[in-house]
N, C-alpha and C positions, 0 to 999 in steps of 0.2 A: 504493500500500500504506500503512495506518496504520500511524503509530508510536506506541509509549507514552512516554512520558517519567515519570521514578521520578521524586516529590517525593524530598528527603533526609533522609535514616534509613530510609526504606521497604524491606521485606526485598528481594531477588531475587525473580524467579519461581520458586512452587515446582511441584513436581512429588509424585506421594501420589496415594493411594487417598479423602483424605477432607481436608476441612478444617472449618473450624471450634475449639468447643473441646475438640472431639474431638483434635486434635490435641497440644493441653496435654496431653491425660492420656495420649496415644502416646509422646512426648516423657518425659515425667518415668515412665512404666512402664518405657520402655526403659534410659535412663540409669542407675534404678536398678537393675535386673536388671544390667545394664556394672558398675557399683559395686559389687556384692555377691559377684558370682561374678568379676569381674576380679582374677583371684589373680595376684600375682606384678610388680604395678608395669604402667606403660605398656604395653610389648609385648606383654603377656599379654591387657591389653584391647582392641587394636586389632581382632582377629580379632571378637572378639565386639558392636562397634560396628560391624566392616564388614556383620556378618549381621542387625543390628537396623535398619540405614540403606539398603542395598542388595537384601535379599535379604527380608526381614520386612516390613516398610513403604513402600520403593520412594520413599521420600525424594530420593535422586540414583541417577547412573551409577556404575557400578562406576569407569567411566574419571576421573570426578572424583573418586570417592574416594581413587582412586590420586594423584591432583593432590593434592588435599586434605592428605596424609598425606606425600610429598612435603614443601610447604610449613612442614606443621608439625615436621615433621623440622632445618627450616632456621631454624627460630624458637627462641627461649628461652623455657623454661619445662616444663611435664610435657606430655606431646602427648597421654593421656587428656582431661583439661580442656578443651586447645584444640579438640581435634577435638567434643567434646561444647558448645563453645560454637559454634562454626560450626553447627555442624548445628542447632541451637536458633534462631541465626539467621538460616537460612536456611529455616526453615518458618513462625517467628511473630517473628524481626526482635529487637530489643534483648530484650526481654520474656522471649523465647523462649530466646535465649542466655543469661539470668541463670538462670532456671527451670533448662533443661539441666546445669548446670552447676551446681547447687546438688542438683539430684537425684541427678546423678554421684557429687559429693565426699562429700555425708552419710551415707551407708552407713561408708566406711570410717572417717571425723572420727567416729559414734557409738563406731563399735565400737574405734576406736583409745583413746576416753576411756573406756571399758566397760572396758578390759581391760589400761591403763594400770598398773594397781597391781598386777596378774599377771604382768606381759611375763617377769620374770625367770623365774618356775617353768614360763611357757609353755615358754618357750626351752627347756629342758632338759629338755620333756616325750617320755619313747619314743612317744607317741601323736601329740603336734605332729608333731617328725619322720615320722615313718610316713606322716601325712597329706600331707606337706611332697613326701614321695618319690614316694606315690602319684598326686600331681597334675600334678608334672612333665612327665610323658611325655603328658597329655592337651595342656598349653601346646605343647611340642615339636610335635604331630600337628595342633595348630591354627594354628600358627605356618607349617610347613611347605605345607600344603594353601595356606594363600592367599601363599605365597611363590611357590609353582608358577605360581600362577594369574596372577601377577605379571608374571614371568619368559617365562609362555606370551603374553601381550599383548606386552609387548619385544619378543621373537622376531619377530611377526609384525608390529610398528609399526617397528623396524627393519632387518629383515632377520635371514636365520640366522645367517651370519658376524658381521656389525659385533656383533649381539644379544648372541654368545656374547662375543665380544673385549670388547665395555665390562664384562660380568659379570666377567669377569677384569681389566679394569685397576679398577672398582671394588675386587676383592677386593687386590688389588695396594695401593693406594691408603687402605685404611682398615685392613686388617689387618696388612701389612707395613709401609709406611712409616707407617703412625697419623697419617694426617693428617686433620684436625677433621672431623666428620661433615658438619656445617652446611657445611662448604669446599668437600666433594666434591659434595652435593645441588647448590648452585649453580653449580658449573663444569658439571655433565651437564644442569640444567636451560636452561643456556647453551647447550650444543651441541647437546641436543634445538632447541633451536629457531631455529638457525642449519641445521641438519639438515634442518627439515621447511621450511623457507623456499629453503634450496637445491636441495632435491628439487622445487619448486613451481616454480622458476626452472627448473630442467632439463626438467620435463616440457612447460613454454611454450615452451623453445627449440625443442624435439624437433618440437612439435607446427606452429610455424611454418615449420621446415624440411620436416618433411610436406608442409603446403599450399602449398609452395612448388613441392617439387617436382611435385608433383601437375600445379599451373598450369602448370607448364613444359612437360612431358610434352605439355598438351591442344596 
């Protein structure tokens, strides 16, 4: 079988519909659509980066996006950005992630200087608020939907039982005792994968004691 060997800085393999520089202008459409209509900080954009990278463009797996967003969870800094520079490069590599990334931030860096010397009368606008209210419950119902979706992968990567138990020592663990976010992603990213290694080991034991007894039997 051939192998490839990556010079360094060369992106990953991508996966899409289309390359070329057709891809620059996927890339910076999308972002900026994430930037415009990403009301509400971070978590409000996540949802709508996972439907432009997964579901729209076919960029990655849903299951690395979970990865993805994970890690960037465990990192410092705004996880809109990071996750929008990853994704930049991982289609066109350095280039790609500055592009991303500048497509993202400019929308709201315009309008945050556009509207700099209003903020005070915004703020105390009945129409701001209104808007503020009315958009809420759209984040809520986007947030939710891929929270499920989340949840439902868990379930079934690790079982019903353990699946529900860590959703509750998580909720245990960041809501009660408030310990650091970034703490909790890497001690479960730990046991996931102490987890999927000990399952790989049990299912080798299981499987050599099969042929064992099998040959016994003959």
């Amino acid at each position: 079988m051939e192998t490839t060997t990556l010079e360094p800085g060369t992106p990953p393999p991508q996966t899409g519909r289309t390359s070329g520089i057709n891809d620059y202008g996927q890339i910076i459409w999308a972002m900026l659509k994430t930037g415009v209509l990403g009301y509400g900080g971070g978590p409000s954009v996540i949802p709508l980066i996972r439907y432009e990278a997964v579901t729209r463009y076919h960029w990655i797996e849903d299951d690395e996006f979970a990865e993805i967003l994970a890690l960037a969870n465990a990192l410092p800094g705004p996880i809109a950005t990071k996750m929008a520079a990853y994704l930049g490069y991982r289609r066109k590599g350095w280039l790609g992630a500055v592009i991303s990334v500048l497509a993202h931030i400019m929308p709201s860096a315009v309008a945050m200087i556009a509207l700099l010397s209003a903020v005070q009368y915004l703020s105390g606008s009945a129409v701001i608020q209104g808007m503020i209210a009315a958009v809420i419950p759209v984040i809520a119902v986007m947030l939710g939907v891929m929270a499920y979706e989340f949840a439902n992968r868990a379930v079934k990567g690790l079982g019903k039982w353990m699946g529900i138990a860590m959703f509750v020592i998580a909720f245990l663990l960041l809501q009660i005792i408030n310990i650091e976010d970034a703490i909790v992603i890497v001690a479960f990213l730990a046991y996931g994968a102490i987890h999927f290694k000990a399952a790989g080991w049990a299912a080798k034991w299981k499987n050599k004691r099969r042929v064992r007894s099998e040959g016994g039997n003959e």
